[in-house]
PyMOL Python script that loads the backbone (N, CA, C, O; Angstrom):
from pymol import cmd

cmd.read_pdbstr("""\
ATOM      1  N   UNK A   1     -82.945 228.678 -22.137  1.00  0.00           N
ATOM      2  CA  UNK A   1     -83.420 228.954 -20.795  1.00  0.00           C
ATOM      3  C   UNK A   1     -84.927 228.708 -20.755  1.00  0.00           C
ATOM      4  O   UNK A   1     -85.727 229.125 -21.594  1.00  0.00           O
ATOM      5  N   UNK A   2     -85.195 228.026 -19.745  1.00  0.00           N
ATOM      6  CA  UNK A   2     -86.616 227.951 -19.531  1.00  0.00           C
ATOM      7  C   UNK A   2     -87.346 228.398 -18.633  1.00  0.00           C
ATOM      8  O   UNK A   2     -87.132 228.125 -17.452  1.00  0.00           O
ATOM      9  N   UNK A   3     -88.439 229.243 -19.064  1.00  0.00           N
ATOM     10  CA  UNK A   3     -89.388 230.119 -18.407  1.00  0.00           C
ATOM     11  C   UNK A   3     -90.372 229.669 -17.473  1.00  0.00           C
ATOM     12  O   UNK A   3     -91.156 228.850 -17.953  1.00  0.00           O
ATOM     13  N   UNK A   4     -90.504 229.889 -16.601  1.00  0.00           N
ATOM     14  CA  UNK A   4     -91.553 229.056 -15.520  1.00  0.00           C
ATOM     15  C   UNK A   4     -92.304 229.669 -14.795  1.00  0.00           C
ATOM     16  O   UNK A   4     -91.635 230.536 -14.232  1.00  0.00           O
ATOM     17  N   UNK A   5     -93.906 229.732 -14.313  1.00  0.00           N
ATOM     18  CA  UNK A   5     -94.517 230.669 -13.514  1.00  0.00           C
ATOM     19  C   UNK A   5     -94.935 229.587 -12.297  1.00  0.00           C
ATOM     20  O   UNK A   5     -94.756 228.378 -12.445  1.00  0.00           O
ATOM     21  N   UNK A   6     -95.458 230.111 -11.193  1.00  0.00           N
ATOM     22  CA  UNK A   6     -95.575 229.385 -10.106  1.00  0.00           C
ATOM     23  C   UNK A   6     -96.758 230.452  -9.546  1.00  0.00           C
ATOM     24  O   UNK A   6     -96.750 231.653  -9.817  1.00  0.00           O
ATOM     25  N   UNK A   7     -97.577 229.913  -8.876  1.00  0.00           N
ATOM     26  CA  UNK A   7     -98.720 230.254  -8.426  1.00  0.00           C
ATOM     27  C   UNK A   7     -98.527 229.965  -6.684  1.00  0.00           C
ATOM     28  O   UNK A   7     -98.955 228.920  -6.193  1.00  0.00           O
ATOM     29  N   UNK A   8     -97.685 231.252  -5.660  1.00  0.00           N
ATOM     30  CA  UNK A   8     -97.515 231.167  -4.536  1.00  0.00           C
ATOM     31  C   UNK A   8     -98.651 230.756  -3.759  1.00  0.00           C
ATOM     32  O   UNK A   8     -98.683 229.605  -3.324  1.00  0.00           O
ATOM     33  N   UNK A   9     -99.569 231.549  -3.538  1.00  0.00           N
ATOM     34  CA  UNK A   9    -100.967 231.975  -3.013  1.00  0.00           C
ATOM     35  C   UNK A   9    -101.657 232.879  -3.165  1.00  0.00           C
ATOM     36  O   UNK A   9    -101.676 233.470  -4.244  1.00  0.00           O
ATOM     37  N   UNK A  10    -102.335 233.204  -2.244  1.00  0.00           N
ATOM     38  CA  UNK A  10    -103.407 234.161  -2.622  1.00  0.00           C
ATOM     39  C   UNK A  10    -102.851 235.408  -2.437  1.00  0.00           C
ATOM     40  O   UNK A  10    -101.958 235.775  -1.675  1.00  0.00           O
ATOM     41  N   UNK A  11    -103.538 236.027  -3.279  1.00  0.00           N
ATOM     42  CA  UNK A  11    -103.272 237.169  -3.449  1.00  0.00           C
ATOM     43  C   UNK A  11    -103.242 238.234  -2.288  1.00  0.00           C
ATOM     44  O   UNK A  11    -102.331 239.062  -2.276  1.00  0.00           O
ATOM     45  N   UNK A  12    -104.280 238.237  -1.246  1.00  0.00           N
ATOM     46  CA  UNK A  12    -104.280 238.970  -0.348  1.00  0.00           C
ATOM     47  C   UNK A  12    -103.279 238.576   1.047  1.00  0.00           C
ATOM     48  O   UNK A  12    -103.030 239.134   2.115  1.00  0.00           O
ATOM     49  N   UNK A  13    -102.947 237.521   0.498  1.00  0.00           N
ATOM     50  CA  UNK A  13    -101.908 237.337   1.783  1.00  0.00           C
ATOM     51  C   UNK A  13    -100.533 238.151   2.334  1.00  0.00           C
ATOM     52  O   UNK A  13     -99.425 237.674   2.089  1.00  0.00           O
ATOM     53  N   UNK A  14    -100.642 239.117   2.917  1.00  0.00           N
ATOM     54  CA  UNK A  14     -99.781 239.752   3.445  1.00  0.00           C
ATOM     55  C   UNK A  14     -98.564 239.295   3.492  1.00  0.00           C
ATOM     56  O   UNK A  14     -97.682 239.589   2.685  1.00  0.00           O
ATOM     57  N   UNK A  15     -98.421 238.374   4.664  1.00  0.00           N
ATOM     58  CA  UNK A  15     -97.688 237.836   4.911  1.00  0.00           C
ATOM     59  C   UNK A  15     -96.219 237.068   4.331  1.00  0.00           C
ATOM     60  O   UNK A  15     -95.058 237.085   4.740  1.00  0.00           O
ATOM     61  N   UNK A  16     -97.031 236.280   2.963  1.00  0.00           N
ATOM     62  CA  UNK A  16     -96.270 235.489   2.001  1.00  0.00           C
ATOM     63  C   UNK A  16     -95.747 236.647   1.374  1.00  0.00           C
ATOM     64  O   UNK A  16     -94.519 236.698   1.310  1.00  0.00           O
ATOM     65  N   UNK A  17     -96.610 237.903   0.736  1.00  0.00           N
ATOM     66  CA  UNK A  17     -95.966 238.708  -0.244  1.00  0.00           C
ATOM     67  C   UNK A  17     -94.777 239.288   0.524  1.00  0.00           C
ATOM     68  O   UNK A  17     -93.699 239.541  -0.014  1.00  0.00           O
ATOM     69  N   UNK A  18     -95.127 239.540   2.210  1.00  0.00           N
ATOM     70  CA  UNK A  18     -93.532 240.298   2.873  1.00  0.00           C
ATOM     71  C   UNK A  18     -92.119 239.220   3.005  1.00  0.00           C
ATOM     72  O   UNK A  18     -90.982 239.612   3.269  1.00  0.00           O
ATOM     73  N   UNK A  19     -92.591 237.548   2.706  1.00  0.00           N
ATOM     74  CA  UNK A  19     -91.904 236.939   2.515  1.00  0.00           C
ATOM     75  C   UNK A  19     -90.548 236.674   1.497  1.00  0.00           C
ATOM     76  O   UNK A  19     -89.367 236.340   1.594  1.00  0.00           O
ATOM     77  N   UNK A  20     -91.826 237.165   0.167  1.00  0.00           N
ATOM     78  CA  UNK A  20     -91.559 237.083  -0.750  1.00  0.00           C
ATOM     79  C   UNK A  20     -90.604 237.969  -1.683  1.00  0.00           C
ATOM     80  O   UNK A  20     -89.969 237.668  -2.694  1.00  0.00           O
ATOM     81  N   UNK A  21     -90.728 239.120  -1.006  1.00  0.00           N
ATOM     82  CA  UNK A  21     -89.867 240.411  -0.914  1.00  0.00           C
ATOM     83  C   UNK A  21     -88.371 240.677  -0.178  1.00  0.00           C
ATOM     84  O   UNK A  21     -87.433 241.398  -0.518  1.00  0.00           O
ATOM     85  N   UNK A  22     -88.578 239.682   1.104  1.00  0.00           N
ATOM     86  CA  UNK A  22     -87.399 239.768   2.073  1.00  0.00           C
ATOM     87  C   UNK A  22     -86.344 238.654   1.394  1.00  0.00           C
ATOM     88  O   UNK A  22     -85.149 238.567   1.676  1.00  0.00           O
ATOM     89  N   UNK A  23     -87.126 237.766   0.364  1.00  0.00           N
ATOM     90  CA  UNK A  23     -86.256 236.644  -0.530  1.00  0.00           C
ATOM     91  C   UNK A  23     -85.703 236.982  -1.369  1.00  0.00           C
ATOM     92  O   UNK A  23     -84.537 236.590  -1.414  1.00  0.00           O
ATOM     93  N   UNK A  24     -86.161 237.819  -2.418  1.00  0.00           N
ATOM     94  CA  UNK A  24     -85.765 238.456  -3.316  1.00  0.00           C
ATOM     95  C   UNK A  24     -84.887 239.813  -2.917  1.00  0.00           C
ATOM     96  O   UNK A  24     -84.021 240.424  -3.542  1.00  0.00           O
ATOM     97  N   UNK A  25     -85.239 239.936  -2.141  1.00  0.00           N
ATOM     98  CA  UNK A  25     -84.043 241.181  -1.718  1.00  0.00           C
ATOM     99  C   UNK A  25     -82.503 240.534  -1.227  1.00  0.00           C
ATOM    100  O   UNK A  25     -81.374 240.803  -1.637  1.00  0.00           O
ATOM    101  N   UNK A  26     -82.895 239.726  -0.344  1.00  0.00           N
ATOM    102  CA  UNK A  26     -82.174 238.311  -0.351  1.00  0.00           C
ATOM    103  C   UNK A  26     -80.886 237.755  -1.241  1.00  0.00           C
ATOM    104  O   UNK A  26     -79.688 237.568  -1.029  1.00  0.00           O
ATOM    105  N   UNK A  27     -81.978 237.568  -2.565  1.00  0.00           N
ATOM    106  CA  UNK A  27     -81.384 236.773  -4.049  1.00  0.00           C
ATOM    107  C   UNK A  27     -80.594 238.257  -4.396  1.00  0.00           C
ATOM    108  O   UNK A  27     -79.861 238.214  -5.383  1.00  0.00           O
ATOM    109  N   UNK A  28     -80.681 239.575  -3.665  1.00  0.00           N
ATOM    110  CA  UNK A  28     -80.029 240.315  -4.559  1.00  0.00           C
ATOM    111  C   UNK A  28     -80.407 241.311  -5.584  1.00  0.00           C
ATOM    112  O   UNK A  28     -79.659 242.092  -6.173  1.00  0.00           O
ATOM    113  N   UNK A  29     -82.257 241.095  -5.759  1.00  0.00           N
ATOM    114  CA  UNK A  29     -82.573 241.754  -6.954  1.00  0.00           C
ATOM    115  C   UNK A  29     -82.501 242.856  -6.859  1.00  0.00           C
ATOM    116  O   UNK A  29     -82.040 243.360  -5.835  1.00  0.00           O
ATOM    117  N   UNK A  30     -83.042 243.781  -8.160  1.00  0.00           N
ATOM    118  CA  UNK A  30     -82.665 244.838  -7.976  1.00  0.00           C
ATOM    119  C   UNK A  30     -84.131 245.455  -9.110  1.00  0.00           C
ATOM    120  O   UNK A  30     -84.316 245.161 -10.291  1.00  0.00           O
ATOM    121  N   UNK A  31     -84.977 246.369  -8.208  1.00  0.00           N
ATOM    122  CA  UNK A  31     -86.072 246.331  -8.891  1.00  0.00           C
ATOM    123  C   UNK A  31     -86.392 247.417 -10.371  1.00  0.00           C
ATOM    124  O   UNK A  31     -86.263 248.634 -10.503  1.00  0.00           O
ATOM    125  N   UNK A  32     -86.676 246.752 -10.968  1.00  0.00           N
ATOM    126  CA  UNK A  32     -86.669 247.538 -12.172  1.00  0.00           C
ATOM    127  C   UNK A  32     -87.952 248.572 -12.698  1.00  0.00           C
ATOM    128  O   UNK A  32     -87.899 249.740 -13.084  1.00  0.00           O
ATOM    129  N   UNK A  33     -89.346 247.459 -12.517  1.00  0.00           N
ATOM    130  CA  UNK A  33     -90.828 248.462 -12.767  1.00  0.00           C
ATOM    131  C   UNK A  33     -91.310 248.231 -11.948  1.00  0.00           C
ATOM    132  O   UNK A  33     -90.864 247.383 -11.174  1.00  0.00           O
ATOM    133  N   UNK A  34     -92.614 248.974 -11.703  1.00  0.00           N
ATOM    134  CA  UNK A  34     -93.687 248.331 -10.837  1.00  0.00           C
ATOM    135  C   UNK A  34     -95.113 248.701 -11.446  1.00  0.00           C
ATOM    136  O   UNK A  34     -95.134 249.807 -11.986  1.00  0.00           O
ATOM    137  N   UNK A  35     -95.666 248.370 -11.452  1.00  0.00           N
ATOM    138  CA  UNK A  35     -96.994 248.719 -11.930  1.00  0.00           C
ATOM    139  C   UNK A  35     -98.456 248.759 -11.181  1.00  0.00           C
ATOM    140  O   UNK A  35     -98.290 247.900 -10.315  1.00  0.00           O
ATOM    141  N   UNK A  36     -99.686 249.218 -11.026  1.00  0.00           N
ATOM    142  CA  UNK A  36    -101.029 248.830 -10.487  1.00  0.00           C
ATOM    143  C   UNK A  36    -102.113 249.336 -11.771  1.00  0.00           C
ATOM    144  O   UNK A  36    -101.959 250.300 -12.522  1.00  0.00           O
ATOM    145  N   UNK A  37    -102.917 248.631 -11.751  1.00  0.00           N
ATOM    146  CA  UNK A  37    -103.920 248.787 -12.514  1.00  0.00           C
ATOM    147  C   UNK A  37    -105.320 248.112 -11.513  1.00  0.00           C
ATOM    148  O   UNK A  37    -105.279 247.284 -10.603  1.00  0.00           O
ATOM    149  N   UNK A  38    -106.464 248.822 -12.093  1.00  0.00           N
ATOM    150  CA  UNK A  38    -107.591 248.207 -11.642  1.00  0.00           C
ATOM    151  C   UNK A  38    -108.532 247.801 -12.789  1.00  0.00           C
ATOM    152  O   UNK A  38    -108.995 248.829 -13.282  1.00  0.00           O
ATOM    153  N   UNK A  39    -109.012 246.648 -13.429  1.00  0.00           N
ATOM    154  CA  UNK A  39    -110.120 246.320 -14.410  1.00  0.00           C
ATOM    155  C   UNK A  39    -111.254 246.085 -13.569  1.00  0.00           C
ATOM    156  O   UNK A  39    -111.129 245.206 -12.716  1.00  0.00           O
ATOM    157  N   UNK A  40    -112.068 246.551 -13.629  1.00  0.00           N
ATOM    158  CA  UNK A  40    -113.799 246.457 -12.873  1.00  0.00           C
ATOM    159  C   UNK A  40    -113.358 245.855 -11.471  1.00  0.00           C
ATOM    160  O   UNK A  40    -113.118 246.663 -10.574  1.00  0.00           O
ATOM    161  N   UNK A  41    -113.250 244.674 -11.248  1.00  0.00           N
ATOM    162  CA  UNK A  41    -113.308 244.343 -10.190  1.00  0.00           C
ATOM    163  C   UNK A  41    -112.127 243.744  -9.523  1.00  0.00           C
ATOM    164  O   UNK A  41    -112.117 243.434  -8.332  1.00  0.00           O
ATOM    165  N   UNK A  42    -111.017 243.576 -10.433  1.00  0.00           N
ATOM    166  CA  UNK A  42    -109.607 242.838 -10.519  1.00  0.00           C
ATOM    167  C   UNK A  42    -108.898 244.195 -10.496  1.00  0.00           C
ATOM    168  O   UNK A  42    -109.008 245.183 -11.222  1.00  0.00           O
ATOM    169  N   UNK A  43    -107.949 243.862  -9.173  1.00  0.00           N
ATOM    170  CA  UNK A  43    -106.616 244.326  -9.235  1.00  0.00           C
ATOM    171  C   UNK A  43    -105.493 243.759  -9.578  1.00  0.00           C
ATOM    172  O   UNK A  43    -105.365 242.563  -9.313  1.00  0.00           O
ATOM    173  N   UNK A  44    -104.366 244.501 -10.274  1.00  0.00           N
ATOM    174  CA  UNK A  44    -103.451 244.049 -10.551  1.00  0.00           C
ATOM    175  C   UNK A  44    -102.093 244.785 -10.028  1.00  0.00           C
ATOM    176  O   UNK A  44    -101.838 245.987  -9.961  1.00  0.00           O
ATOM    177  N   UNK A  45    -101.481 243.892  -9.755  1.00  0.00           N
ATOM    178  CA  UNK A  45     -99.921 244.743  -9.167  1.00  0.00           C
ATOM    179  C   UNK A  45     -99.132 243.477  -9.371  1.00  0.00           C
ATOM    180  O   UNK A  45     -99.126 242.321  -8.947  1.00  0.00           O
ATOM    181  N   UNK A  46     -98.304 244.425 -10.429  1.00  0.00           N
ATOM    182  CA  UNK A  46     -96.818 243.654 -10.805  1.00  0.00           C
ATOM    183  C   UNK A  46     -95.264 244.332 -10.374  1.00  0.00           C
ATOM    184  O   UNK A  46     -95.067 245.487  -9.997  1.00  0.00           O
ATOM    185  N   UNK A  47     -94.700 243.728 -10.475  1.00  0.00           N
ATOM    186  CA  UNK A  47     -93.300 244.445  -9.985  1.00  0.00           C
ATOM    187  C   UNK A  47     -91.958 242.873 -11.313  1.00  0.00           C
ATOM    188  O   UNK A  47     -92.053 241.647 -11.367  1.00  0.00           O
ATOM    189  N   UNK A  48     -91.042 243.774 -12.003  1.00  0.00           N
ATOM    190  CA  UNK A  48     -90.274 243.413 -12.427  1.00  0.00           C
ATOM    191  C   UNK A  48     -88.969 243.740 -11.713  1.00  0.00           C
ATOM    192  O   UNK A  48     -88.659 244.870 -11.336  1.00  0.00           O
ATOM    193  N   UNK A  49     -88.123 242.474 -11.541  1.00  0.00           N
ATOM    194  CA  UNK A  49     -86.670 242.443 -10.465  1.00  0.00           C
ATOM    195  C   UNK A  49     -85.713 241.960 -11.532  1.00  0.00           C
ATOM    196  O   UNK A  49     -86.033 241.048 -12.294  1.00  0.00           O
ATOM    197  N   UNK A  50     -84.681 242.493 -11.582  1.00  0.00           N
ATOM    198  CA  UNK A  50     -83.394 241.737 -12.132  1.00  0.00           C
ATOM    199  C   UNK A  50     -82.705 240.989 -11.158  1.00  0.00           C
ATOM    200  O   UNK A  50     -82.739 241.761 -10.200  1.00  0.00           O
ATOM    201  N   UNK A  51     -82.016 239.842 -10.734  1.00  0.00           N
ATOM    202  CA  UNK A  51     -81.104 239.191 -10.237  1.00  0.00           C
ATOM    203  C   UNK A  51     -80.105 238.399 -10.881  1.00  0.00           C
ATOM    204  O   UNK A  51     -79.964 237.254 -11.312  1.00  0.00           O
ATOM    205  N   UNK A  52     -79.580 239.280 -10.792  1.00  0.00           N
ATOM    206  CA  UNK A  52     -77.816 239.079 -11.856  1.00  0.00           C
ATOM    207  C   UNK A  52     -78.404 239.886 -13.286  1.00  0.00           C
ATOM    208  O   UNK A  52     -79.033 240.929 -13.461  1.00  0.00           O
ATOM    209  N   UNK A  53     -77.866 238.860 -14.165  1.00  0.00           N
ATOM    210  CA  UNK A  53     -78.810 239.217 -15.591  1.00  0.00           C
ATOM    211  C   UNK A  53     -79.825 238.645 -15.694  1.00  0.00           C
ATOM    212  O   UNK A  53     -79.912 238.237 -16.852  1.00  0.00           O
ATOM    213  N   UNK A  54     -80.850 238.318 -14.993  1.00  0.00           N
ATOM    214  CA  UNK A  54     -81.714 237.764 -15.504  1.00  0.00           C
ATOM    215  C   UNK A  54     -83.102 238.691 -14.801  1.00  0.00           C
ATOM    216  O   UNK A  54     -83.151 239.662 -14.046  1.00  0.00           O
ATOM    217  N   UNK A  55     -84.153 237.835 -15.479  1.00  0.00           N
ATOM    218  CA  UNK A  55     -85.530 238.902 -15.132  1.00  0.00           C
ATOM    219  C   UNK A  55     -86.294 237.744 -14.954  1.00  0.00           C
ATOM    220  O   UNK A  55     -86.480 236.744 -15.647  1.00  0.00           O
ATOM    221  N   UNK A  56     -86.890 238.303 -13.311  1.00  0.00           N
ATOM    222  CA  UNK A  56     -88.377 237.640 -12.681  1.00  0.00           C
ATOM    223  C   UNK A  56     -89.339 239.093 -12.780  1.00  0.00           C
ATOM    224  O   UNK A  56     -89.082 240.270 -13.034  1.00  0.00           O
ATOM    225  N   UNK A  57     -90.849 238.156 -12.359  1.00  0.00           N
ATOM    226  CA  UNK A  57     -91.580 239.106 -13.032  1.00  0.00           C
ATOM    227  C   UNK A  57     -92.377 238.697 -11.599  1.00  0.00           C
ATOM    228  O   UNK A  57     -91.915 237.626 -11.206  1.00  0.00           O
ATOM    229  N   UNK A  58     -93.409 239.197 -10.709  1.00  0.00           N
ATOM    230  CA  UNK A  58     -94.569 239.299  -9.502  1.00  0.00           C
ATOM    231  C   UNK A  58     -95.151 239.580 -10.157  1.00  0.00           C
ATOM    232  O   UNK A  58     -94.828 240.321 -11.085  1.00  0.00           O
ATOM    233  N   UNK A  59     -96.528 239.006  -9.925  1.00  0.00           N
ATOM    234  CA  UNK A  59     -97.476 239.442  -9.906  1.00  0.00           C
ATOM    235  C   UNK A  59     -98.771 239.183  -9.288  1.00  0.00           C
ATOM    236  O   UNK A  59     -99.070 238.003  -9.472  1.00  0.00           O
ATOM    237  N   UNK A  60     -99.767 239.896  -8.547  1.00  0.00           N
ATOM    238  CA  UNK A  60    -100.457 239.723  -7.575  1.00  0.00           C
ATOM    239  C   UNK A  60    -101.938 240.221  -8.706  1.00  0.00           C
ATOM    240  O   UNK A  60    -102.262 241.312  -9.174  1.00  0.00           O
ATOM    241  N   UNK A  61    -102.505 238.942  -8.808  1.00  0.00           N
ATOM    242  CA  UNK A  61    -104.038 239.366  -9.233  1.00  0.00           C
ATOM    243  C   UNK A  61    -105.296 239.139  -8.371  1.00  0.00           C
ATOM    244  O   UNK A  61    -105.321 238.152  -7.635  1.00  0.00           O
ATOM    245  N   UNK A  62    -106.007 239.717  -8.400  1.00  0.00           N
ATOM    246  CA  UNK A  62    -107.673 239.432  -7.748  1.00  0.00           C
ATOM    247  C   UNK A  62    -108.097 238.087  -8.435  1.00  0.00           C
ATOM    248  O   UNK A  62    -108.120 238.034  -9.665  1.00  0.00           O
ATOM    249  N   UNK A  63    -108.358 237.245  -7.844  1.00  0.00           N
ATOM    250  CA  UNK A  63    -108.879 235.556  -7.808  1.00  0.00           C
ATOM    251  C   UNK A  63    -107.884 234.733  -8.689  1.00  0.00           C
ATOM    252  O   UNK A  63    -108.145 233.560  -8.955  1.00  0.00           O
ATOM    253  N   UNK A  64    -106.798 235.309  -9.123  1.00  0.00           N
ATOM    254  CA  UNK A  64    -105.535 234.565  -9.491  1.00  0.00           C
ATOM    255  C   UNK A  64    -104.765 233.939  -8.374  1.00  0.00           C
ATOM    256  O   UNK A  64    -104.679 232.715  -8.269  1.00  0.00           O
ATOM    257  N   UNK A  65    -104.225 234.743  -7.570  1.00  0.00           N
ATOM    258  CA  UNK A  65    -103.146 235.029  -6.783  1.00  0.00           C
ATOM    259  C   UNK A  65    -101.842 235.928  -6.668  1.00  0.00           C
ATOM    260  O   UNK A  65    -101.656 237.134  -6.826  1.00  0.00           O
ATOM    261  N   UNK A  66    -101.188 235.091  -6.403  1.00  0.00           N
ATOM    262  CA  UNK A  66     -99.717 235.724  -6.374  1.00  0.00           C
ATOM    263  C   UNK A  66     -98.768 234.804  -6.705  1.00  0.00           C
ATOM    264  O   UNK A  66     -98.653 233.712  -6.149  1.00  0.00           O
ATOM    265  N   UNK A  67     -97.808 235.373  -7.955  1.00  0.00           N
ATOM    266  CA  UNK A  67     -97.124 234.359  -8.985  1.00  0.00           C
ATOM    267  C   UNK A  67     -95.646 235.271  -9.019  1.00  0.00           C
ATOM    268  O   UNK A  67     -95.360 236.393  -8.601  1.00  0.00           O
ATOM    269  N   UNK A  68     -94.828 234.146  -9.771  1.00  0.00           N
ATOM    270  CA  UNK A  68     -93.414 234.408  -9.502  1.00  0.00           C
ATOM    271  C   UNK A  68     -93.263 233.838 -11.034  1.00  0.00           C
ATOM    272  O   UNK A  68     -93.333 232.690 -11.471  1.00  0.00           O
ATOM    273  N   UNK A  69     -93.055 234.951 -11.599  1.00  0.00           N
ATOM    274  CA  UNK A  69     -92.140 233.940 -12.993  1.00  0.00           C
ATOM    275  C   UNK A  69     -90.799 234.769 -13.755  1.00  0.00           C
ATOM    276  O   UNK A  69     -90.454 235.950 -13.799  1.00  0.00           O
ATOM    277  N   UNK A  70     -90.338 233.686 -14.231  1.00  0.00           N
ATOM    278  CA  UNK A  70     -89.431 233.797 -14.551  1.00  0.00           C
ATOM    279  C   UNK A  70     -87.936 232.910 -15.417  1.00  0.00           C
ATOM    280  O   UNK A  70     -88.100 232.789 -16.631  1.00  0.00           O
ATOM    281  N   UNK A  71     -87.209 232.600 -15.110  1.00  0.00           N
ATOM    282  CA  UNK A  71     -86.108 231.265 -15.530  1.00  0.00           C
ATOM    283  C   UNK A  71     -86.440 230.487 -14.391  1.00  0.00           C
ATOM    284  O   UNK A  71     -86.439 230.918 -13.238  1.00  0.00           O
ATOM    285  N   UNK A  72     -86.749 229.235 -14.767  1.00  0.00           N
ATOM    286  CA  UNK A  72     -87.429 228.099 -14.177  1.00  0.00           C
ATOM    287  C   UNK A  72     -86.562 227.731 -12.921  1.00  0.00           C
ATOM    288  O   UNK A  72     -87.122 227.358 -11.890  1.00  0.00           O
ATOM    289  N   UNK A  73     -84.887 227.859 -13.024  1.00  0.00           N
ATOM    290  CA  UNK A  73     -83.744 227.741 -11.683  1.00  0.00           C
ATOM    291  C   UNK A  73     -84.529 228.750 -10.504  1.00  0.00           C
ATOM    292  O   UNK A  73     -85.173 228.443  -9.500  1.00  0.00           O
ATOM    293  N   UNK A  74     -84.194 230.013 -11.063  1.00  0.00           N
ATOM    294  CA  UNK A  74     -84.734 230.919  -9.872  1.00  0.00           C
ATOM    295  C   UNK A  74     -86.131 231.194  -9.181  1.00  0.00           C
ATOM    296  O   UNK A  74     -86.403 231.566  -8.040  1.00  0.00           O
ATOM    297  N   UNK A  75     -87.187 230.777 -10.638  1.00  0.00           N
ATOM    298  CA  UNK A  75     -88.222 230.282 -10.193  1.00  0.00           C
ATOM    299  C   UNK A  75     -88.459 229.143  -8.813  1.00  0.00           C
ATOM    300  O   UNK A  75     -89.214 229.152  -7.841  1.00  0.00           O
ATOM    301  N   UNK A  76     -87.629 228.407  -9.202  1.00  0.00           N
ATOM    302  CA  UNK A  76     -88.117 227.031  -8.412  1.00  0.00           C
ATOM    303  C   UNK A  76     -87.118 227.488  -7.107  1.00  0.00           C
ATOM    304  O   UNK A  76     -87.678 227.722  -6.036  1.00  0.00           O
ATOM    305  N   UNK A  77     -86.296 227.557  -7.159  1.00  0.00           N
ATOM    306  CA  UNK A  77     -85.330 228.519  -5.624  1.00  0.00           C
ATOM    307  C   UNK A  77     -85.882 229.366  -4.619  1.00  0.00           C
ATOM    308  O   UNK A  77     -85.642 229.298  -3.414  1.00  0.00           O
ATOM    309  N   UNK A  78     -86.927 230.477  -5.420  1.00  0.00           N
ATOM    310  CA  UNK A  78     -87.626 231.169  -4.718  1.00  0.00           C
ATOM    311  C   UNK A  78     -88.560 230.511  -3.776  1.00  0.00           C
ATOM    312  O   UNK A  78     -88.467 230.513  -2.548  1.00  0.00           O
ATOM    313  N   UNK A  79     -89.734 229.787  -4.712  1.00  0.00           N
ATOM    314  CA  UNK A  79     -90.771 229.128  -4.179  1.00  0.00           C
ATOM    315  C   UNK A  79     -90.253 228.183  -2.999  1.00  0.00           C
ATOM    316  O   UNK A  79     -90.803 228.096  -1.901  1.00  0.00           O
ATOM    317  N   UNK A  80     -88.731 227.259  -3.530  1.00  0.00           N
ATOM    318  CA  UNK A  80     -88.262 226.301  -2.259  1.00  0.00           C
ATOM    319  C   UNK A  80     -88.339 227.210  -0.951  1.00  0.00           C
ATOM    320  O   UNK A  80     -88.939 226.929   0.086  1.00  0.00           O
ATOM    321  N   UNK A  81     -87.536 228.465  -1.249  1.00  0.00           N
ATOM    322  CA  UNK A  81     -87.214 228.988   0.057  1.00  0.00           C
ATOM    323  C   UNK A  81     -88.807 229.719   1.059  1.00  0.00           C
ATOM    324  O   UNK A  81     -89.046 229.874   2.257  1.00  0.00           O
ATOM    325  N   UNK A  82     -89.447 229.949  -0.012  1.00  0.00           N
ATOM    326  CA  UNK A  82     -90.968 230.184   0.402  1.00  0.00           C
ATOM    327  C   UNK A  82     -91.550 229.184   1.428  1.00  0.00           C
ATOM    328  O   UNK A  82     -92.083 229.469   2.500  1.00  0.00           O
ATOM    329  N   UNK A  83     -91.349 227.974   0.905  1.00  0.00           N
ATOM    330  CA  UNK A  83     -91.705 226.672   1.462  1.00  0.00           C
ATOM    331  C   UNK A  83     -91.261 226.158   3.199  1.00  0.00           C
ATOM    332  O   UNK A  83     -91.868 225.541   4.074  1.00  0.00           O
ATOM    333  N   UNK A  84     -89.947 226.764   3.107  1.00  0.00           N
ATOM    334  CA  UNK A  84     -89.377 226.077   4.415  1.00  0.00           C
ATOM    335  C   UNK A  84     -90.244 227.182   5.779  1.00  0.00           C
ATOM    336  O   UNK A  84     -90.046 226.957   6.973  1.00  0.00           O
TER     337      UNK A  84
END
""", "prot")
cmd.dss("prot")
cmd.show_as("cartoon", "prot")
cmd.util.cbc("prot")
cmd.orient("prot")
């Protein structure tokens, strides 16, 4: 299986992340962690989802963005449906 990350957008975008949530709820997942941390000036917020057996991983950083990884199928499924 191959692992794949994807770089949605920015991080502060509202919008995409409520997208991104209504997809994955969508696909079925089913959420497992969530996390926040702050380093000096970087926030971080991750959230781990199962869909089926498998594991995607969010994560939203300060001047990173907002990323989707995971098995490269569901990876690339998500982002398509992001797209339209």
């Amino acid at each position: 299986m191959t692992r794949k990350t994807i770089v949605l957008g920015d991080e502060f975008d509202d919008g995409l992340a409520a997208r991104l949530m209504e997809n994955l709820k969508t696909a079925g997942a089913v959420p497992l962690s969530s996390e926040w941390s702050l380093a000096g000036s970087q926030e971080i917020r991750s959230l781990s989802a199962r869909i089926g057996s498998r594991i995607v991983e969010i994560s939203s950083e300060t001047y990173v963005g907002l990323s989707i990884s995971g098995p490269a199928d569901i990876v690339d499924e998500i982002a398509a449906s992001l797209a339209r």
